[in-house]
C-alpha positions in Angstrom: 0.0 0.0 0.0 3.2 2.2 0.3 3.9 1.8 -2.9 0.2 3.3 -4.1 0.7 6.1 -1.7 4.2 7.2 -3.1 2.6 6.9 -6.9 -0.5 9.0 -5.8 1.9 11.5 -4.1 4.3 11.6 -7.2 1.3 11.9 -9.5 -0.8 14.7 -7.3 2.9 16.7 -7.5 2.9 16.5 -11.6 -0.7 17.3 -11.4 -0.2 20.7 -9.5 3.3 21.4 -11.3 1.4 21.4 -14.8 -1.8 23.1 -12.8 -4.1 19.8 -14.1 -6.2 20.1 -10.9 -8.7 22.5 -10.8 -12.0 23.6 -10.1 -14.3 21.2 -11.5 -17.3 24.2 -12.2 -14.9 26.1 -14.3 -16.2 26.1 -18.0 -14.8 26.9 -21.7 -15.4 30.4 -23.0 -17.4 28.6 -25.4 -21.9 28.2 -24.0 -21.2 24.1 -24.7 -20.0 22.9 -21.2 -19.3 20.0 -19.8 -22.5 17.5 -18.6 -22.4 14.1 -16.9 -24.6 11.4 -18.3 -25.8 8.5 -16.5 -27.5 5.4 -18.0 -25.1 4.8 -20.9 -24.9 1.9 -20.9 -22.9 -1.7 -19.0 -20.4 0.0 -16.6 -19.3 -3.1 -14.5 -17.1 -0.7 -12.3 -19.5 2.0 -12.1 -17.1 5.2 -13.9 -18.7 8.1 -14.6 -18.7 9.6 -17.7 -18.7 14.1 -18.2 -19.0 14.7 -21.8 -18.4 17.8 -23.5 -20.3 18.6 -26.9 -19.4 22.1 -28.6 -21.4 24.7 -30.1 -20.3 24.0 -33.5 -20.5 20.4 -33.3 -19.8 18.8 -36.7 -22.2 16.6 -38.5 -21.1 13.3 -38.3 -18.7 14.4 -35.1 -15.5 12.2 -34.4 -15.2 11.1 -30.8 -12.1 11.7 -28.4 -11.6 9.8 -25.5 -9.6 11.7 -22.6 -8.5 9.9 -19.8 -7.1 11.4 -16.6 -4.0 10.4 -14.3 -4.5 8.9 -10.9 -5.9 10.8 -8.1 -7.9 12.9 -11.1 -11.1 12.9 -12.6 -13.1 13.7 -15.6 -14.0 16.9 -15.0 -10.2 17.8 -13.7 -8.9 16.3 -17.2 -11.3 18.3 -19.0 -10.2 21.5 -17.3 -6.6 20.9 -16.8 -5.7 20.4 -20.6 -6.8 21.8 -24.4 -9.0 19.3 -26.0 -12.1 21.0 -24.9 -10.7 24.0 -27.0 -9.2 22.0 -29.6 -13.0 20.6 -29.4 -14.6 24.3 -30.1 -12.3 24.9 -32.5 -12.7 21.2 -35.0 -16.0 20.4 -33.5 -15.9 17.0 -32.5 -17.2 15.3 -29.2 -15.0 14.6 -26.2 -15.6 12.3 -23.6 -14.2 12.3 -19.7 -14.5 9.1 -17.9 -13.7 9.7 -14.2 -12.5 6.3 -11.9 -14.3 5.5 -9.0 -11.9 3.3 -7.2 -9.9 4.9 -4.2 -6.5 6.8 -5.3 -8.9 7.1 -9.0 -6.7 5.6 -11.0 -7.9 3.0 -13.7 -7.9 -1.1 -13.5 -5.1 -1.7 -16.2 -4.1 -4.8 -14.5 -6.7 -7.3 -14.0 -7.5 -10.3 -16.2 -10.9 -8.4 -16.6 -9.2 -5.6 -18.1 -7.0 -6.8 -20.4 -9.2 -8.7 -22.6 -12.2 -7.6 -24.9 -15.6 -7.1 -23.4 -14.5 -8.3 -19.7 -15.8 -7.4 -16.9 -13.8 -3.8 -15.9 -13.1 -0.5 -16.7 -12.4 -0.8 -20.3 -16.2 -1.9 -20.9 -17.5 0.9 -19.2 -15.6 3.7 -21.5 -16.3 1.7 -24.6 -20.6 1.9 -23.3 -19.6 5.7 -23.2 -18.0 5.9 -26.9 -21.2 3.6 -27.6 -24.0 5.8 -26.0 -22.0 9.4 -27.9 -22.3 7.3 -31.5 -25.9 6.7 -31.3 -27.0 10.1 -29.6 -24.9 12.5 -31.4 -24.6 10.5 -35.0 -21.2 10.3 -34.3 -18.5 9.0 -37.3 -17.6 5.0 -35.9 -15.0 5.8 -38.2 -13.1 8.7 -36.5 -13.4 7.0 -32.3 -9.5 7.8 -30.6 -8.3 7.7 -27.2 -5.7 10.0 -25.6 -4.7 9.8 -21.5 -1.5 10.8 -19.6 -0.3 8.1 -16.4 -2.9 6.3 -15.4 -4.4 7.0 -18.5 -2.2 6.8 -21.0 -2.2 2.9 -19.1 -5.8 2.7 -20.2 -5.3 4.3 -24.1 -2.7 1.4 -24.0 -5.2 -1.0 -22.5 -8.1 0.0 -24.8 -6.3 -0.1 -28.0 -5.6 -3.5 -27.5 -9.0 -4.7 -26.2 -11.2 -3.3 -28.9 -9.2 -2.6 -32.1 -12.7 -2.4 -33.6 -13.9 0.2 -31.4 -10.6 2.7 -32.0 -8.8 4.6 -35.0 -5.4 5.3 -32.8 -4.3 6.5 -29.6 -2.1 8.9 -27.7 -1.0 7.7 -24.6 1.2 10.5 -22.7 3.7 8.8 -20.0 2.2 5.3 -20.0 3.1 1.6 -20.4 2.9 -1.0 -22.7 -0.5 -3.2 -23.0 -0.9 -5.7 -20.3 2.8 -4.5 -18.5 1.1 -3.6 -15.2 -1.1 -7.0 -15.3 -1.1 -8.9 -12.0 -2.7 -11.8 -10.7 -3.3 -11.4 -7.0 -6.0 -8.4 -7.2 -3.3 -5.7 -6.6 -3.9 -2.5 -9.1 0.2 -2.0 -8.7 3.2 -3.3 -10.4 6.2 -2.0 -9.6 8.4 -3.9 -12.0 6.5 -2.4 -14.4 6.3 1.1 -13.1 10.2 1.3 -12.0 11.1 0.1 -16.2 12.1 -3.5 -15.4 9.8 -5.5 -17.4 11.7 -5.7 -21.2 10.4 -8.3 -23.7 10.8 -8.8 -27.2 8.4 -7.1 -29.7 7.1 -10.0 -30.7 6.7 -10.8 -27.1 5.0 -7.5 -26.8 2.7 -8.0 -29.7 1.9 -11.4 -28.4 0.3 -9.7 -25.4 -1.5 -6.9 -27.6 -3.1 -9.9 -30.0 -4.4 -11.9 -27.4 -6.8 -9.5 -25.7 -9.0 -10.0 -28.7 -8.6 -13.9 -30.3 -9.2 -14.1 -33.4 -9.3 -10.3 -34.8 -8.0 -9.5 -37.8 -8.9 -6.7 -38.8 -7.0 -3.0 -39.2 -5.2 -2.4 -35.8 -5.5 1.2 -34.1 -2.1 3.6 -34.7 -0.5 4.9 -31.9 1.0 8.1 -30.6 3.4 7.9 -27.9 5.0 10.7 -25.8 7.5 10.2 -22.4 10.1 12.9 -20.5 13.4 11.9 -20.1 13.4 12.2 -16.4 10.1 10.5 -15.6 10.2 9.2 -12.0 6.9 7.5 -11.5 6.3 5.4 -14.9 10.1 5.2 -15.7 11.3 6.2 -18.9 12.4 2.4 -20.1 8.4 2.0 -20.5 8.5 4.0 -23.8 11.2 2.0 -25.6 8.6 -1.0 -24.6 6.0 0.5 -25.7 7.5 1.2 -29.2 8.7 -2.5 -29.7 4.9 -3.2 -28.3 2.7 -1.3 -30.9 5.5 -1.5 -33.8 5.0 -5.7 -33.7 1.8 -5.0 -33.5 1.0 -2.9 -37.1 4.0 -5.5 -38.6 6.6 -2.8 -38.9 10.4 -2.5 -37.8 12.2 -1.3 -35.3 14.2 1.3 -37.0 12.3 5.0 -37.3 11.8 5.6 -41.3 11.6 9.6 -40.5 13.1 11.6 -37.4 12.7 15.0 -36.3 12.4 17.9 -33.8 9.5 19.8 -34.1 10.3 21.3 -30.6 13.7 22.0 -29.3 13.8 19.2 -26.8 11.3 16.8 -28.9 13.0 13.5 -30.5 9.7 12.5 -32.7 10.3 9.4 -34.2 7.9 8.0 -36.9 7.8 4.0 -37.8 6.5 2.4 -40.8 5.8 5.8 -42.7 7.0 8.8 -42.6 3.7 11.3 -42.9 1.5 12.9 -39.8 -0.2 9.6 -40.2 2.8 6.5 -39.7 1.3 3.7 -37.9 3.4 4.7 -34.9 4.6 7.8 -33.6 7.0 8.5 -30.5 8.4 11.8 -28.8 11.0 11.9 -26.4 10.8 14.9 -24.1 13.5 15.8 -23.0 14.9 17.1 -19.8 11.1 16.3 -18.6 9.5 14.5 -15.7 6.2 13.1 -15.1 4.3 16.2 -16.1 2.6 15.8 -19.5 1.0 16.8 -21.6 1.9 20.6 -21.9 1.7 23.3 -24.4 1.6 22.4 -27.8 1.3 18.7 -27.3 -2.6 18.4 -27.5 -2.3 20.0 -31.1 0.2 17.4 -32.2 -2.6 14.5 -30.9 -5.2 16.5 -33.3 -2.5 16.4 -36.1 -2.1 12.2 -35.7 -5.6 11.5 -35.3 -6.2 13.6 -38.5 -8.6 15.9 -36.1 -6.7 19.1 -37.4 -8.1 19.8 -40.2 -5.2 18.4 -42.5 -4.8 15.4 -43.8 -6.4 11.8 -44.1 -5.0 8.7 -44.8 -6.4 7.0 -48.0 -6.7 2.9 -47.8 -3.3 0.9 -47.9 -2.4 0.9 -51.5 -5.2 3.6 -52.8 -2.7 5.7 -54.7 0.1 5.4 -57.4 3.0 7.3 -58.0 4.8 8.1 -61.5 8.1 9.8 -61.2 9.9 11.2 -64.0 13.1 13.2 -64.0 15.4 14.8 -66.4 18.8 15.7 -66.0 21.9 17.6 -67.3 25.0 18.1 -66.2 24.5 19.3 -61.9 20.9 19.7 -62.3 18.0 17.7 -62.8 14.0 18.3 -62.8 11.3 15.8 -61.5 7.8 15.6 -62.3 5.5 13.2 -59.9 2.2 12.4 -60.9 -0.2 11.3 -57.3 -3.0 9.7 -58.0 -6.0 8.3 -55.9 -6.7 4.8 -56.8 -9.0 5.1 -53.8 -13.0 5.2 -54.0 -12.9 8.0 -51.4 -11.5 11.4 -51.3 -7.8 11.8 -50.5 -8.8 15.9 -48.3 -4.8 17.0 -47.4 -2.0 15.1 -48.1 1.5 14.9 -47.4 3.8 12.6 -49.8 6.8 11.3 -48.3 10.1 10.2 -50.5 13.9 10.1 -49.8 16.2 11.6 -52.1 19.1 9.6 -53.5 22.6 11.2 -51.6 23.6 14.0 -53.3 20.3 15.8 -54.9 19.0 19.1 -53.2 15.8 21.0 -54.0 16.6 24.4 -55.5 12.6 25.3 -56.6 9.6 23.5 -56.5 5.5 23.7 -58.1 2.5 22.8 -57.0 3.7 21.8 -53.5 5.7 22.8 -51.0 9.1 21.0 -50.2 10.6 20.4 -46.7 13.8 19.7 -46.3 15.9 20.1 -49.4 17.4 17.2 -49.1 16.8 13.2 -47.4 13.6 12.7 -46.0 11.6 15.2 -48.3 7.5 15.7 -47.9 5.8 17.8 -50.2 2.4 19.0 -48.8 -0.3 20.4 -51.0 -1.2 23.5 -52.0 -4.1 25.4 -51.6 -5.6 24.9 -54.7 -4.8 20.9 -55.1 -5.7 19.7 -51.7 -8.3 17.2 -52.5 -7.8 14.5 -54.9 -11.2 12.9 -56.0 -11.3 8.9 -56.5 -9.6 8.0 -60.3 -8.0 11.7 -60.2 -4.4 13.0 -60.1 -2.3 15.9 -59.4 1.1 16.5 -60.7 3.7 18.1 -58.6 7.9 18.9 -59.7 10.8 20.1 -58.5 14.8 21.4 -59.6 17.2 19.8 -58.1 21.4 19.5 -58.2 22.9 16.7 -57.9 26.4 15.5 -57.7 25.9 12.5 -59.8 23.9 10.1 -58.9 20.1 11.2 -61.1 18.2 7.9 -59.8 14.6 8.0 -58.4 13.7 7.7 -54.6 12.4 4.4 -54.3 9.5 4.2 -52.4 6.6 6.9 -51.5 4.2 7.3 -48.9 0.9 9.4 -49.2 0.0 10.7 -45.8 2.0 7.7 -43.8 0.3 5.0 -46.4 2.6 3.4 -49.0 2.1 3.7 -52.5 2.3 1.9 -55.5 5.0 3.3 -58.1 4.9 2.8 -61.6 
């Protein structure tokens, strides 16, 4: 029982450092504010579930699931961090389950919560995601999670119970699927918590798969963000959770695109290398258990595609033709996208690495970022949407320094393409 002490002290001190708890009457400058609803639905551990529905609601919303850290609640969550406003702003539906259990942190240990449709939590905040979809008309399609400590545990835990149920996740200073899981009805695993437990990806995988016998269908992608200095859930867990959730989409251990989009952020991206890659890590560095701060909600919207940018079109729905001509230093290339797709490609983002030696001097009909190595060119204003059976060219100059050959591979908004 120590042990659960020290955690909900170490948790209640992040909490107050990043000013996550406070008054639960406060409301958006928005007239939407956030309601409890009772009745939803089976709720086997008897959570309570705030929901917040903004003014400008969207038809055919999408549905975020925010989960809070231990000793927190829904309505703390919902005050304590931007998806409310990122809500206003995008219009879709976000839902706060609160835990009920003392010290309020989620069951992401149990045999009941690590498998689909047991007999915890996890049922209980999929009856939530179930009661918004028929009530509000809500887009099955579009259903995420996002959580920090205790419940970036339970994004973990969720997308690996009901794949069906969710699109991706962001889980903010959490553990792999099934790490914390115990047998003798404790809700506390140090091993876990301290960074001890290390299996294999397949290992980790394993784990993932077996919630849900049987499943086969597309698996949830997954954001994950840690600090550096994390002293509660150690960092150790993030590596684990990257070999967990790359195993799990069938994708290797080495990133295929690396950046900083914030001086102390390490972002990683695995099996693609656009805003949508199956799986998406940030270190933090210099950073304890305090997350998620400024900025870091915006990059969630940007994954789930809840930003207004881009949306992944179905594995293999678009072809690439690349042609280049060269002289001497210089060469141009002229890429043809198409959407093989029966749906609209809305924003996209084509991802390519340049053979060593070629650097973008101008470009048209996109821009170009970098010059060099892992280049994405994002639309323009004017060719953002790309209709089923439609195309849009793009080119760019280049030098080079010999070598004229074509990048061999391309991804349209983190989905690989076919190249002709």
């Amino acid at each position: 029982m120590h042990r659960i002490s020290a955690l909900l002290r170490g948790l209640l001190t992040a909490v107050l450092l990043t000013g996550g708890i406070v008054a639960a009457t406060s409301s958006p400058a928005s007239a939407a504010a956030l309601t409890e609803v009772t009745n939803f639905g089976a709720n086997p551990t008897g959570l309570r579930m705030h929901l917040y529905v903004p003014d400008s609601v969207t038809t055919r919303p999408a549905v975020l699931v925010a989960i809070h850290y231990c000793t927190g609640s829904g309505p703390a969550f919902h005050s304590g961090t931007e998806f409310a406003a990122l809500a206003d702003q995008r219009g879709f539906i976000v839902v706060y389950p609160s835990a009920t259990r003392s010290g309020a942190c989620f069951d992401v240990s149990s045999p009941g919560a690590l498998r689909h449709n047991g007999d915890s939590d996890p049922v209980g905040i999929v009856s939530m995601v179930s009661y918004v979809l028929r009530t509000y008309n809500a887009d099955p399609a579009r259903v995420f999670a996002t959580g920090a400590s205790s419940g970036a545990m339970m994004t973990n835990v969720l997308l690996g119970d009901y794949p069906d149920v969710f699109k991706a996740g962001a889980a903010f200073m959490g553990v792999p699927f099934a790490c914390f899981a115990t047998t003798d009805g404790s809700g506390w695993n140090s091993a876990c918590a301290n960074g001890q437990i290390s299996k294999s990806p397949q290992e980790w995988g394993d784990l993932a798969r077996a919630a849900y016998p049987g499943y086969t269908g597309v698996r949830p992608r997954m954001q994950l963000w840690h600090g550096t200095l994390d002293d509660i859930l150690r960092y150790p867990n993030f590596g684990e959770e990257i070999k967990q959730w790359t195993n799990v989409h069938g994708v290797g251990q080495t990133p295929s695109y690396t950046d900083s989009p914030q001086p102390n952020w390490t972002r990683t991206r695995y099996g693609g290398t656009g805003t949508t890659a199956p799986v998406e890590a940030i270190s933090v560095a210099n950073t304890g258990h305090n997350l998620p701060q400024g900025g870091m909600a915006a990059a969630v919207l940007a994954f789930f595609g809840l930003d207004g940018g881009t949306t992944p079109p179905p594995a293999g729905a678009c072809r690439i033709t690349y042609t280049v001509s060269s002289w001497n230093t210089g060469l141009t290339a002229s890429v043809t996208i198409a959407n093989t797709a029966a749906t609209s490609v809305n924003g996209w983002a084509l991802a390519f690495t340049l053979p060593a030696g070629q650097t973008i001097t101008s470009g048209w009909n996109a821009a170009y970022s970098p010059a060099g190595g892992q280049v994405t060119a994002r639309n323009a204003s004017y060719n953002a949407a790309i209709a089923p059976g439609a195309s849009v060219n793009i080119g760019f100059q280049a030098t080079h320094t010999g070598n004229t050959g074509e990048p061999s591979a391309f991804t349209l908004n983190g989905t690989a393409c076919t190249v002709v």
